[in-house]
N, C-alpha and C positions, 0 to 999 in steps of 0.2 A: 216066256223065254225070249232074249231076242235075237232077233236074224244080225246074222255080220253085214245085210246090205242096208240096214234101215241108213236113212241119212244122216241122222244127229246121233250115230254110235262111236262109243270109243275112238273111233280109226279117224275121226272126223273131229272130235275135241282132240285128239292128240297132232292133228294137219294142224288145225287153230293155233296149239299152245309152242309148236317149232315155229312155223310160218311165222307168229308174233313176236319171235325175241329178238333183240337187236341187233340189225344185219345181215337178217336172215331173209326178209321178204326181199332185197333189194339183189343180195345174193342168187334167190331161186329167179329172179327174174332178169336177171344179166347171162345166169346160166340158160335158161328157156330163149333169148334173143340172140345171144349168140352161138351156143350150140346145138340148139334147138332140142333141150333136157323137156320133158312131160314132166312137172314143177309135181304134178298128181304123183306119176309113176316112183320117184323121187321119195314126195314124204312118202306113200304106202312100204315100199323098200325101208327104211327106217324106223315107220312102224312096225316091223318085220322083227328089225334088229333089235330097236328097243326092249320087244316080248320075250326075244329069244339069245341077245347077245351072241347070235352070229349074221356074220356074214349073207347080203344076199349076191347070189353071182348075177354075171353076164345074160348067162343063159335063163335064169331066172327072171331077168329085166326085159329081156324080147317077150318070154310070153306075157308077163306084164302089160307091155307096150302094144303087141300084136292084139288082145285082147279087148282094150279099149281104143286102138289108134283109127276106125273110122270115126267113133265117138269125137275125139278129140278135134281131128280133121274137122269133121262135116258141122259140127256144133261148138264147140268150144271156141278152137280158135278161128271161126269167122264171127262168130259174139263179139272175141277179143276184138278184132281188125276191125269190124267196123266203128267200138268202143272207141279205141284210139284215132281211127279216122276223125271222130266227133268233135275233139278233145281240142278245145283252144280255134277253132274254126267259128267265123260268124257266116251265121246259114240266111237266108233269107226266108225264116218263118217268123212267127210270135214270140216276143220278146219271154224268155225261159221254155220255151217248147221244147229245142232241141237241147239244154241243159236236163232239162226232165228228163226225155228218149234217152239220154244216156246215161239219166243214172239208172233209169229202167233196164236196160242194155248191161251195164256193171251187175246187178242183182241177177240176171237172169243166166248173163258168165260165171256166176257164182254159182248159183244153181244148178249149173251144167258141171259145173266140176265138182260138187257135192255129189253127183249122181256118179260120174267117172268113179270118186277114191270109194265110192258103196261099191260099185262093179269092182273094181281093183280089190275091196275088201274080201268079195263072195271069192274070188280065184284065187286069189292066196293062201287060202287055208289050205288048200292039196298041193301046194309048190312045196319044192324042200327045202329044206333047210342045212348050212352048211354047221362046223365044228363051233363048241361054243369058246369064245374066247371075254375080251375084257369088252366091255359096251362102246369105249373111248375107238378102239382098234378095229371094232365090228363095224362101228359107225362109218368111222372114213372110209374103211377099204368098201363101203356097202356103196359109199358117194364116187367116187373112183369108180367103179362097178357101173354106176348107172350113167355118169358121164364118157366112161368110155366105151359104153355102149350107143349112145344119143353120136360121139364124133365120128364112129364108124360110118353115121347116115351122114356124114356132112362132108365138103372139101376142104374144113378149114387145116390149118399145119397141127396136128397134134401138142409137138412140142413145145409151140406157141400157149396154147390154152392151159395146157398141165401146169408149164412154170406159174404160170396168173393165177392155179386157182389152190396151195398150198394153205396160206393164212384163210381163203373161203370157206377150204372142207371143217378146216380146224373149229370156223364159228359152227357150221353146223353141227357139226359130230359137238363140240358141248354144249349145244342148246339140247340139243337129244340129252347127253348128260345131266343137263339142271334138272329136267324134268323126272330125271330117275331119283335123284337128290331131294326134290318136293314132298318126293311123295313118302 
């Protein structure tokens, strides 16, 4: 039988196959830079919605967040920071050295967030679950959900980000959709 935290389970080919459509990675990653969304907490939440066509709330997205946010903190995103420190810099070591370190550095942020959406997978089985509606409608309001949860930690203008991120949600919520269409 397998465990919902193994690393290469469902919850983790399904981060792959949103994360890979077009739009989508560059999307979760403007969202993580400037509103400072967990890209992790995110897909898991729409793996959520995916299974069940509803809705994940607010309050469902804090313990989310709450649950693996030292992880992310203490491991993840300083993997990230220093990754990107690296990036287009000439170091004064051997010529592909620091090229290496970092892609060592990229595999092992990856690995670290592989571990986070396992953790994220174990906790979510006892979260609730809200009314079932259409996937298209679960999807956004689930993205809505978890970014208006991520602006509440932040000072930026709300008003501001919501207008920008209309056509955003819309890619993601149908990448989640093709994938239901696939299959």
């Amino acid at each position: 039988m397998m465990h919902e935290n193994e690393l290469e389970g469902p919850h983790w080919q399904f981060a792959l196959n949103v994360y890979g459509r077009p739009g989508v990675a560059q999307i979760c990653v403007e969202l993580q830079d400037r509103v400072g969304v967990d890209v992790n907490v995110l897909l898991m939440a729409l793996y959520r919605t995916y299974h069940s066509s509803t809705s994940v709330s607010e309050i469902v997205v804090r313990e989310m967040n709450n649950a693996v946010e030292e992880w992310r903190d203490d491991i993840v995103v300083n993997l990230r920071s220093i990754r990107r420190k690296m990036k287009g810099k000439k170091w004064p070591v051997p010529h592909g050295a620091a090229e290496d370190l970092r892609n060592r550095l990229k595999s092992l942020e990856l690995l670290a967030e592989q571990i986070e959406l396992a953790a994220l997978a174990d906790i979510t089985v006892d979260l609730p679950c809200g009314i079932a509606g259409s996937l298209t409608g679960a999807s956004a309001e689930t993205i809505g959900n978890v970014v208006a949860y991520y602006l509440q930690k932040t000072a930026l203008p709300e008003e501001a980000i919501v207008a920008d991120l209309s056509g955003k949600v819309s890619t993601i919520a149908a990448a989640v959709v093709a994938i239901r269409h696939e299959s």
